[in-house]
C-alpha positions as CSV (number, residue, x, y, z in Angstrom):
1,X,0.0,0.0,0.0
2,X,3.0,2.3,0.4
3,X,3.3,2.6,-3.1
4,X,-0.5,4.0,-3.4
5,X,0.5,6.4,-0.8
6,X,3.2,7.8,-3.2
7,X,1.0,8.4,-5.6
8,X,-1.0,9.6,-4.2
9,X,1.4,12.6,-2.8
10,X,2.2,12.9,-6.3
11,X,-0.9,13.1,-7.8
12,X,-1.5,16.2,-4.8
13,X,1.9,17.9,-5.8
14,X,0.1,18.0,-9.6
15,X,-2.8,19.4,-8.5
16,X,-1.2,22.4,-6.7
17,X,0.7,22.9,-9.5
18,X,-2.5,23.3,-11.6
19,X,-1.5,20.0,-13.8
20,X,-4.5,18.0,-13.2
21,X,-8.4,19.3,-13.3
22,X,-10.5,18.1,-10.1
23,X,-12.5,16.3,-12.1
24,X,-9.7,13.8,-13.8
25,X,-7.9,13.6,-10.2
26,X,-10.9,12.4,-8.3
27,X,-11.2,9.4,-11.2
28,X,-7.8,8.9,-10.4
29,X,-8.1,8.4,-6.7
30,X,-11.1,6.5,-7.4
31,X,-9.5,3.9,-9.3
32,X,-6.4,3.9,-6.6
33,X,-8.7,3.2,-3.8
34,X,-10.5,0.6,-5.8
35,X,-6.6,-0.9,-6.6
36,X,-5.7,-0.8,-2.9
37,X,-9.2,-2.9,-2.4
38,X,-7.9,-5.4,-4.7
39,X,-4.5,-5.5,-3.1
40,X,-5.9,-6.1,0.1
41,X,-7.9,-8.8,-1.0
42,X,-5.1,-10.6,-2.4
43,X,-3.3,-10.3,0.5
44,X,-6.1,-11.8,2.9
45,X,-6.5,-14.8,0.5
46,X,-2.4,-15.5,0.7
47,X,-2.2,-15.1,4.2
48,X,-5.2,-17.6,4.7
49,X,-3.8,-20.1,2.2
């Protein structure tokens, strides 16, 4: 998860930079919080395997 973290902060640094609209970041973070679902998932299924 540390990874989504860092991009996270990146993805923050862009915006206050005026890189990214609002409206394409929050798709971003959506789709990060959706990976960081699936990552956790797959770590609960190899730890109980």
């Amino acid at each position: 998860m540390g990874s989504l973290f860092e991009v996270e902060t990146q993805l923050i640094i862009i915006q206050e930079l005026g890189l990214i609209n609002p409206e394409e970041l929050n798709s971003i973070f959506e789709l990060i919080a959706k990976e960081g679902k699936m990552i956790n998932g797959l770590i609960k299924t190899i730890k109980n395997s």
